[in-house]
N, C-alpha and C positions, 0 to 999 in steps of 0.2 A: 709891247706893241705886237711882237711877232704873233706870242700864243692870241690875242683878238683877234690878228688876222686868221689861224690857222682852225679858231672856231666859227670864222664865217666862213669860211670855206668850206668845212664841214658842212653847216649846218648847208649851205647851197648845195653843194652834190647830194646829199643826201633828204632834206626837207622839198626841196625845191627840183631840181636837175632827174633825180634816180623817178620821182612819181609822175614828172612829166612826160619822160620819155617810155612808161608801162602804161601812161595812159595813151599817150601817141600810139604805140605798137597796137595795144587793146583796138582802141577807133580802128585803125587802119586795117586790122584784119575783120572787123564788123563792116564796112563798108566795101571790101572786098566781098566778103562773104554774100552779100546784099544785091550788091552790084559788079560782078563778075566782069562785064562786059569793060570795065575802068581800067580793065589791065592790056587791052588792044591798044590805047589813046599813047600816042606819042608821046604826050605831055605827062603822061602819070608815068612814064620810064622815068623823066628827069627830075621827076617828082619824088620818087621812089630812092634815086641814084643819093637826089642830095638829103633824104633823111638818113638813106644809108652812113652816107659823110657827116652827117649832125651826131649819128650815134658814135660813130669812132672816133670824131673829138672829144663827145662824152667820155669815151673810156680813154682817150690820151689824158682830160684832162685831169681826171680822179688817177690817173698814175704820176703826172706833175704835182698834184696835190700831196700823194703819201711820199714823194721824192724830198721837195719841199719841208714837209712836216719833219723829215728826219735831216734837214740840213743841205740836202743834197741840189743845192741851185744852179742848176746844169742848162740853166735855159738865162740868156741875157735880156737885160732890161728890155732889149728893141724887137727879140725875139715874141716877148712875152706879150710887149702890147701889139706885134703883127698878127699872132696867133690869136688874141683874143677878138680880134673882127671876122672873122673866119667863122662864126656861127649866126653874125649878122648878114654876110654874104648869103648865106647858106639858106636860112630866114628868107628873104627877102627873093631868092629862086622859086621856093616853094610858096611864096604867098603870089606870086606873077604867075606859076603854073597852073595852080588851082583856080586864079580870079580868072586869068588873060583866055586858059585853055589853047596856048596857039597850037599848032597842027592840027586842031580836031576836024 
């Protein structure tokens, strides 16, 4: 059971996770680039702030992942599913910023 887990995991950070977040980056320097003017707006600071926070649970979580894969469980059951809402949060800022636009 462990090793299925620790190859969907894999395949997630890597299939899924690592090309989502080079195509995020990609776009978001294209539309800066485009539209200059996006980076005055209040709202694309906290737009900005909370990809910033999406990327670094990416990289916390691919370091829980290779911890994990070698045994190393350092994170408890109630830890693990507290931290795993933490990119729906996060989600969910950036989809209000962009749609709501408040401070504009």
């Amino acid at each position: 059971m462990r090793a299925a887990y620790q190859v969907m995991e894999k395949k997630l950070l890597y299939i899924i996770m690592h090309p989502a977040m080079l195509l995020t980056l990609i776009l978001g320097v294209l539309l800066i680039s485009q539209n200059p003017s996006v980076l005055r707006a209040p709202w694309f600071h906290v737009k900005l702030l909370a990809v910033a926070a999406l990327i670094a649970y990416q990289i916390f979580a691919g370091i829980v992942a290779k911890r994990f894969a070698r045994g190393d469980f350092f994170l408890s059951e109630k830890a693990c599913r507290m931290i795993n809402e933490i990119p729906t949060l996060l989600l969910v800022v950036i989809v209000i910023m962009v749609v709501v636009k408040p401070w504009s």
